[in-house]
C-alpha positions as CSV (number, residue, x, y, z in Angstrom):
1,X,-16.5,29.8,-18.1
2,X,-14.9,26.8,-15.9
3,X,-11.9,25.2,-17.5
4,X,-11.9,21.3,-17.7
5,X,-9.8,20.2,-14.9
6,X,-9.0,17.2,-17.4
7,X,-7.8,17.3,-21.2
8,X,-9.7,14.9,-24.2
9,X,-6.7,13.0,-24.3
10,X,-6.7,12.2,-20.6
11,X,-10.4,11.3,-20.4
12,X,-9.7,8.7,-23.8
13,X,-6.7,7.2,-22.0
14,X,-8.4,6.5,-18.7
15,X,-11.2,5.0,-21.1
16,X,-9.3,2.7,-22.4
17,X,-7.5,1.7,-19.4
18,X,-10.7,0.7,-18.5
19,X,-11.6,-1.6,-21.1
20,X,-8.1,-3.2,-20.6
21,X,-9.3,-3.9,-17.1
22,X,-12.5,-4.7,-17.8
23,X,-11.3,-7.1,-20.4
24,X,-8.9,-8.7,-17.8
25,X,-5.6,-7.6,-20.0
26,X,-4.8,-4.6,-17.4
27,X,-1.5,-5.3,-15.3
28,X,0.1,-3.1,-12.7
29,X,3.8,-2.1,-12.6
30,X,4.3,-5.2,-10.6
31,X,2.8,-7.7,-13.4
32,X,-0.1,-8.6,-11.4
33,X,-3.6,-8.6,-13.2
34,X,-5.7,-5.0,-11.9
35,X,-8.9,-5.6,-10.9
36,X,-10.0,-2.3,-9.1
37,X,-11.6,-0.1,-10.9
38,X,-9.8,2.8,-8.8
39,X,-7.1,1.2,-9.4
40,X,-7.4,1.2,-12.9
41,X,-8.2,5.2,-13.4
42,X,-4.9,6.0,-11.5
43,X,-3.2,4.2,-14.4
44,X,-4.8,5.4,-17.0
45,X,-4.3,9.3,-15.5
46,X,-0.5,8.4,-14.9
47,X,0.0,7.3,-18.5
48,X,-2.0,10.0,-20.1
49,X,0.1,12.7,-17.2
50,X,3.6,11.0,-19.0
51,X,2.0,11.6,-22.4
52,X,1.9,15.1,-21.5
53,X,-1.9,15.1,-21.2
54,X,-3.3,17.9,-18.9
55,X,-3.9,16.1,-15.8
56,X,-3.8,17.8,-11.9
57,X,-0.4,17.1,-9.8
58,X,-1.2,13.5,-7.5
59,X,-2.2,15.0,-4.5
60,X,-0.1,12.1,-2.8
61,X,2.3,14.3,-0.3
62,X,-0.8,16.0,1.1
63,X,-2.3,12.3,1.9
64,X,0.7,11.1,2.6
65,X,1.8,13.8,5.9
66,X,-1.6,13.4,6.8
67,X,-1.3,9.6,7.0
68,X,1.7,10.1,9.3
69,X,0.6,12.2,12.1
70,X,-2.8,10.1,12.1
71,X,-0.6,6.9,12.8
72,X,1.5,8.8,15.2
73,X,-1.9,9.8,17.3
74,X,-2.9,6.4,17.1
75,X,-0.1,4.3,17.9
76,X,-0.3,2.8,21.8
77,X,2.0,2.7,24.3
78,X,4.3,-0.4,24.8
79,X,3.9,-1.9,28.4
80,X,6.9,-4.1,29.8
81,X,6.4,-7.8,28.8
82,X,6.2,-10.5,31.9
83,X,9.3,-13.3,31.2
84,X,7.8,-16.5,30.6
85,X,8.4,-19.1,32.7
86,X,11.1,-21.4,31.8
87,X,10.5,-24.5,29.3
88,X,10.5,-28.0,30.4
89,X,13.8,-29.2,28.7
90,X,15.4,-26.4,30.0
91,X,14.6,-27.6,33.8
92,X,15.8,-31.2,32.9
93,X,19.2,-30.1,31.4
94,X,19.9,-28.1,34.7
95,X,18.4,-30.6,37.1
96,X,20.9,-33.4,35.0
97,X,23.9,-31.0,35.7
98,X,23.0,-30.3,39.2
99,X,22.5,-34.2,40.0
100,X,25.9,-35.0,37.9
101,X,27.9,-32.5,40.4
């Protein structure tokens, strides 16, 4: 027999965390209205885990190393910059002090 790999209680509370969102009444931690539907399970799992529902560890460390050494593959190489060439007012101001020496 396979065990659920999430309790009753966690399946209600992502249910109605759902509604909530659906209903526009959802809000994240930051206050800001949650219209993602993804969005909205990982709330309802991360209430129902701190209600002591049985809900699998985040798998957020594994994403997150990943994330890391993908970026780090990725990243390019930073060439030398050419200098500019000097502004207009700056050539003024210096032909001004060269012609007032």
């Amino acid at each position: 027999m396979i065990m659920a790999k999430y309790s009753k209680g966690a399946s209600k509370k992502v249910e109605k965390v759902m509604h909530e969102m659906k209903e526009g009444k959802l809000k994240s931690g930051s206050g800001k209205k949650v219209t993602d539907p993804k969005q909205a399970v990982a709330i309802g799992l991360s209430e129902a885990r701190k209600e002591g529902a049985k809900v699998p560890k985040k798998a957020a460390g594994k994403k997150a190393a990943t994330k890391k050494v993908a970026s780090k593959k990725a990243a390019p190489k930073k060439t030398a910059t050419k200098k500019s060439a000097p502004k207009k007012a700056a050539v003024k101001k210096s032909a001004k002090k060269a012609a007032s020496k």
